[in-house]
C-alpha positions in Angstrom: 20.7 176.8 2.1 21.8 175.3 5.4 21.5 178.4 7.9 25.5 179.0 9.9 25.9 179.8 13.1 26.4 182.9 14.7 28.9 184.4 16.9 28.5 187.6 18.8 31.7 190.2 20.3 30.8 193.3 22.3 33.8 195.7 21.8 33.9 197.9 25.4 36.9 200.4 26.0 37.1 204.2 26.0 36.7 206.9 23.4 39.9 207.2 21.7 40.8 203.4 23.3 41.6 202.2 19.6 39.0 200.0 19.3 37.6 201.7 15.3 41.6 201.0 14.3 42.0 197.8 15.9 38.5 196.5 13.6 40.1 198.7 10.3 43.4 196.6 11.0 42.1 193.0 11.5 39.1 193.2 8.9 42.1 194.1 6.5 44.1 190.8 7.8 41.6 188.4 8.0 39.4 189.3 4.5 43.5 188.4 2.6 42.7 185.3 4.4 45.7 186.0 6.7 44.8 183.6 9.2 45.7 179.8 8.5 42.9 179.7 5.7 39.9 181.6 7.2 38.7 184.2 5.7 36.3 187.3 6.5 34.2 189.1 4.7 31.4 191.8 5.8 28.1 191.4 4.6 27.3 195.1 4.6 28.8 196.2 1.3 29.4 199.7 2.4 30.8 198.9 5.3 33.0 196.7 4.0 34.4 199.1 1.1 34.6 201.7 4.3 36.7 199.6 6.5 39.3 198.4 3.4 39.9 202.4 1.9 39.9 203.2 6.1 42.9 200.8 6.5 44.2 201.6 2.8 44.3 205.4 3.7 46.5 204.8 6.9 48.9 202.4 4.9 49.0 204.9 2.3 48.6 208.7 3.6 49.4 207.7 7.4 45.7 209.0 8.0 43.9 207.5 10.8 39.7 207.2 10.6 37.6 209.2 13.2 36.9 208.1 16.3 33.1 206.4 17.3 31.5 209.7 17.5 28.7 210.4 20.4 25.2 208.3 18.8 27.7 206.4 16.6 28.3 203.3 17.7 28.5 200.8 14.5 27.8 197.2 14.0 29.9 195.1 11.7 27.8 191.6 10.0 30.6 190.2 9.4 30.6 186.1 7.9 33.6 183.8 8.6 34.4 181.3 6.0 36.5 178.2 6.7 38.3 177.7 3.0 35.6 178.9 0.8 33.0 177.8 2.9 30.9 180.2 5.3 31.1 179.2 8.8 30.0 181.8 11.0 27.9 185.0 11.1 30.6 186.9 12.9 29.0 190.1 14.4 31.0 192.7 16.4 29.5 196.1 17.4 31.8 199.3 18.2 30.6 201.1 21.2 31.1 204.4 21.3 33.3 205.1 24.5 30.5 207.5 26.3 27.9 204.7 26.7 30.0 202.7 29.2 29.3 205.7 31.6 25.7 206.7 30.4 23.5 206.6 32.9 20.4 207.0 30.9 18.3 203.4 30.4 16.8 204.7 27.5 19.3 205.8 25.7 20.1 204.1 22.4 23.5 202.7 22.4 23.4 201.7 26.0 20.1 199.8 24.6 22.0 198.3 22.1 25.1 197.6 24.2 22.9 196.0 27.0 21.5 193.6 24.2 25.1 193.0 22.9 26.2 191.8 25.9 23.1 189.6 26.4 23.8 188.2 23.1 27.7 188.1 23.4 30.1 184.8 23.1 32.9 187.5 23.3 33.8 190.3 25.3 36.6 193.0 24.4 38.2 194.8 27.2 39.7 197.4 25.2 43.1 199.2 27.2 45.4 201.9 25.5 49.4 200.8 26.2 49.5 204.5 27.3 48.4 204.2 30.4 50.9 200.7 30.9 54.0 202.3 29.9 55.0 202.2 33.7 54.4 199.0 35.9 50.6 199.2 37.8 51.4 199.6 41.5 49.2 200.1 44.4 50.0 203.6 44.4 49.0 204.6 40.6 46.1 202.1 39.9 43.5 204.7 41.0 44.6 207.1 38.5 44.8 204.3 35.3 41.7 202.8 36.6 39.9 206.2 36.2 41.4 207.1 33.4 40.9 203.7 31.3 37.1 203.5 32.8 38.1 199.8 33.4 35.8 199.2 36.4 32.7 200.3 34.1 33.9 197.9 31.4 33.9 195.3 34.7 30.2 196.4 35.7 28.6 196.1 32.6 30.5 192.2 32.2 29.5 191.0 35.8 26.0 191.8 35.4 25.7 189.8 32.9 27.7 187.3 34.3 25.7 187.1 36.8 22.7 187.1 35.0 24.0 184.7 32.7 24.5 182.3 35.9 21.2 182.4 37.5 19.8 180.9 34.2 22.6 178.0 34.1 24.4 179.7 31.0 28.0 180.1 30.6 29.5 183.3 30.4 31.2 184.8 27.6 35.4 184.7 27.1 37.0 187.7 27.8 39.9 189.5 25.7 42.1 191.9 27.4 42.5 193.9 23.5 46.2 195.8 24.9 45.8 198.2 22.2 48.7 200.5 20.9 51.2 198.2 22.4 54.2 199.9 20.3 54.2 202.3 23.4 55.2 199.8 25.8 58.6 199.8 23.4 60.6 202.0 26.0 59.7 200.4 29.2 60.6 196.7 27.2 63.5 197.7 25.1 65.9 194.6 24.5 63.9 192.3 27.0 62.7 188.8 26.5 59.1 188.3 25.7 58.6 186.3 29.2 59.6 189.5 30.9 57.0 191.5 29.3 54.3 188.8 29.7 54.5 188.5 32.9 54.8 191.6 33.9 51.9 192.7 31.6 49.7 189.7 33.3 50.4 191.6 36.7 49.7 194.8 35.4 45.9 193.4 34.0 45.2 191.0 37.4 45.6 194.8 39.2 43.3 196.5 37.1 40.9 193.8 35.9 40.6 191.1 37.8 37.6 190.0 36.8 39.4 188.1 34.3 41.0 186.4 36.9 38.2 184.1 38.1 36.6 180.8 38.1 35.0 179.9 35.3 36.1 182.3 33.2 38.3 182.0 29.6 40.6 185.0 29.1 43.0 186.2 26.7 45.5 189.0 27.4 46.8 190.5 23.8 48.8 193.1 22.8 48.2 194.5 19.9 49.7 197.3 17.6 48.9 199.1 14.0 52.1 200.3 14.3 55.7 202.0 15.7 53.8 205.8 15.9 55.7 206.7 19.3 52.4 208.1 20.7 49.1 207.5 22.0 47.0 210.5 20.5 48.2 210.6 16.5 45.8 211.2 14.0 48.6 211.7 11.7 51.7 209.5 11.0 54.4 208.0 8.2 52.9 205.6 6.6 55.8 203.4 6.8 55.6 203.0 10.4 53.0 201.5 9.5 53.7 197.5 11.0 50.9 195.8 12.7 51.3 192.9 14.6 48.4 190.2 16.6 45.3 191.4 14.9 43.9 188.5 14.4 45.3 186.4 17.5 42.2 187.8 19.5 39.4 186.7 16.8 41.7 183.1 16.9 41.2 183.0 20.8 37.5 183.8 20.6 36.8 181.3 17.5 39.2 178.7 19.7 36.7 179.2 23.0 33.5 178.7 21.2 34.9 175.9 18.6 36.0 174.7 22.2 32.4 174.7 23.6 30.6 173.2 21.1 33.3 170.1 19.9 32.6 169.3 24.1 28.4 169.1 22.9 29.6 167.4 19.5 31.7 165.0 21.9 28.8 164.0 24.0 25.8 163.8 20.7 28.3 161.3 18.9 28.4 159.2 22.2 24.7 159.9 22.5 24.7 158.5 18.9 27.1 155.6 19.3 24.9 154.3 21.6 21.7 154.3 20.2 23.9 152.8 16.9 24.8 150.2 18.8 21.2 149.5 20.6 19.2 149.5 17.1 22.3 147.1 15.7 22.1 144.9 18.8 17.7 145.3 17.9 18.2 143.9 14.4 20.4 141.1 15.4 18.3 140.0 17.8 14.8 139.8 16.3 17.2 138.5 13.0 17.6 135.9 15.2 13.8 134.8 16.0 12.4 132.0 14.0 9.4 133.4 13.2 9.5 137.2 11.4 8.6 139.5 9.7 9.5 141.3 6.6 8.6 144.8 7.4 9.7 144.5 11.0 13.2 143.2 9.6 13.1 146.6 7.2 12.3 148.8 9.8 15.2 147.2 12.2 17.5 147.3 9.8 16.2 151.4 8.3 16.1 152.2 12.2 20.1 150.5 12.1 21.2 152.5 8.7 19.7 156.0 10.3 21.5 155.4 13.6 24.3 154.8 11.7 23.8 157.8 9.2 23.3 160.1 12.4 26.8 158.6 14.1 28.7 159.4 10.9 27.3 163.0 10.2 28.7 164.0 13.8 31.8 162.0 13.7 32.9 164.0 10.7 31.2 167.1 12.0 34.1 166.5 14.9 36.9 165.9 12.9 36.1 169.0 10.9 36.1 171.1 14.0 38.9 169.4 15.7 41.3 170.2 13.2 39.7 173.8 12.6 40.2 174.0 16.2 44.2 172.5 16.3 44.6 175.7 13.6 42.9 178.4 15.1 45.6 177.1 18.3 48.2 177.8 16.1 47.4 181.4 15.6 47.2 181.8 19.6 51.4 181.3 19.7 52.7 182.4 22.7 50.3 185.0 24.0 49.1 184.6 27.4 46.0 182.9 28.3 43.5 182.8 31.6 41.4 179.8 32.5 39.8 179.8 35.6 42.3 182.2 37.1 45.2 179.9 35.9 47.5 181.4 33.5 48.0 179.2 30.7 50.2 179.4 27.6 48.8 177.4 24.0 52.2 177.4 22.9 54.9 175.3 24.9 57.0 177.6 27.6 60.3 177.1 25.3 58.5 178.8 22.9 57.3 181.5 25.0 60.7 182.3 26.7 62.7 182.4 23.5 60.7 185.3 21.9 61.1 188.4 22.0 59.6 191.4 23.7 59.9 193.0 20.0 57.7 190.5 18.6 54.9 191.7 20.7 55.4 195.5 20.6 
């Protein structure tokens, strides 16, 4: 069996940040196969049954799950499939909010988190919409900073930035995960979705501007479960019940390390078309020789067929991902995205200015 890749997302935000609802919500989307053809699946069957009655239960009852408790962070082995194919071992672990702030080396979920982030092609800034229901100024950033614990998210991510860049390695995309975004609803009523965006954009640059800078892949997304009207609900109707860009995140973080690795793919099938073309050029020209031999024209012309067997593996390998990576862009829409400090949009500015600020909340 032809061992898959494996792709790595640290989940970092506060207790009672949304992060255990926002995993219920898109496992549920993307195991229907919800996004463009891939589907999800968790390799853990327990887990897996958990997370499906956890998101049935809210659809059904209006019954939210329980927080990470304190020692309870989870890990989710999740697999990707592309079609019925597997792609990726997708694994995402759920910190429990109290080890972004424990100070204690030994403890075991800032061991585990420390090796997450090690391991990580993904980072999750997790933010609750609560504390963005007023524009970020100068004068209240202190208090959302403190109260969101985003500078501790930002520690933990540039250290391993930097440690990631005194050994040559690239660092890992970052999601802003907006979570609970139905709240921003009153400050956004009736408002085009530019409007929001940008503002919202402002709002993150002021609080996290670490994913601001060079050489860093960013993703600002809102996302909601719901129209609940509040922050803290453990209880609501189940048919407010709406949720809206689960799966836009796990399409940016697919999209950034599909993007990687078609750019290696890029340079082994020019690596290969080269060494094709050397081994043809090889053949021809001791073809050419009067005198030769019959096992040095075989092993020209197996050393020609294997250069060209090499050249079509990865050329299809690149088509594959090419158009794996044109779908997962398609899921992106019009949601905001940061490359080396530039904001970017994947979807064309038309599109972006003609939606609407509902379509996001």
């Amino acid at each position: 069996m032809t061992e898959i890749p494996d792709l790595k997302v640290a989940l970092l935000g506060t207790t009672n940040s949304g992060k255990s609802s926002y995993l219920q919500g898109m496992y549920a989307t993307l195991a229907a196969g919800l996004m463009n053809g891939f589907f999800l699946y968790c390799r853990d069957r327990k887990l897996d049954l958990q997370l499906l009655a956890e998101w049935e239960e809210l659809n059904t009852n209006g019954t939210f799950p329980e927080t990470t408790r304190e020692g309870a962070s989870f890990e989710y082995p999740f697999v990707l499939n592309a079609g019925i194919d597997p792609w990726l071992n997708f694994d995402m672990l759920d910190y429990r909010g109290g080890a972004l702030l424990t100070s204690d080396d030994e403890d075991p979920d800032v061991i585990r988190m420390r090796a997450q982030l090690r391991a990580a092609h993904s980072v999750y800034a997790v933010i609750s919409c609560e504390h963005l229901t007023k524009r970020i100024t100068p004068e209240n950033r202190a208090q959302v900073l403190m109260s969101t614990k985003i500078a501790a998210i930002s520690t933990h991510l540039q250290r391993e930035i930097g440690r990631r860049r005194a050994e040559g390695a690239k660092p890992p995309s970052v999601v802003v995960l907006l979570t609970k975004a139905d709240l921003l609803r009153p400050r956004f009523q009736g408002q085009p979705g530019d409007v929001l965006f940008k503002e919202i954009v402002e709002d993150v640059r002021l609080l996290f501007p670490l994913a601001f800078q060079k050489h860093i892949s960013a993703m600002i997304c809102p996302v909601r479960l719901g129209y609940f009207g509040t922050a803290d609900a453990r209880q609501v109707q189940a048919p407010s019940v709406a949720p809206n860009n689960l799966m836009q995140p796990i399409a940016f973080t697919l999209l950034h390390r599909l993007g990687v690795a078609n750019a290696e793919t890029a340079r082994a099938v020019e690596q290969a078309q080269r060494t094709f073309t050397q081994a043809e050029q090889a053949e021809k020209s001791y073809g050419a020789k009067f005198f030769r031999t019959v096992a040095k024209e075989d092993a020209f012309a197996a050393a020609t067929r294997a250069a060209a067997a090499k050249l079509a593996v990865l050329r299809e390998q690149l088509a594959v991902d090419t158009s794996r990576y044109q779908d997962l862009g398609e899921q992106i829409g019009h949601l905001p995205l940061i490359q080396d400090g530039t904001v970017l949009d994947f979807a064309s500015s038309s599109s972006s200015s003609s939606s609407s600020s509902a379509d996001v909340q």
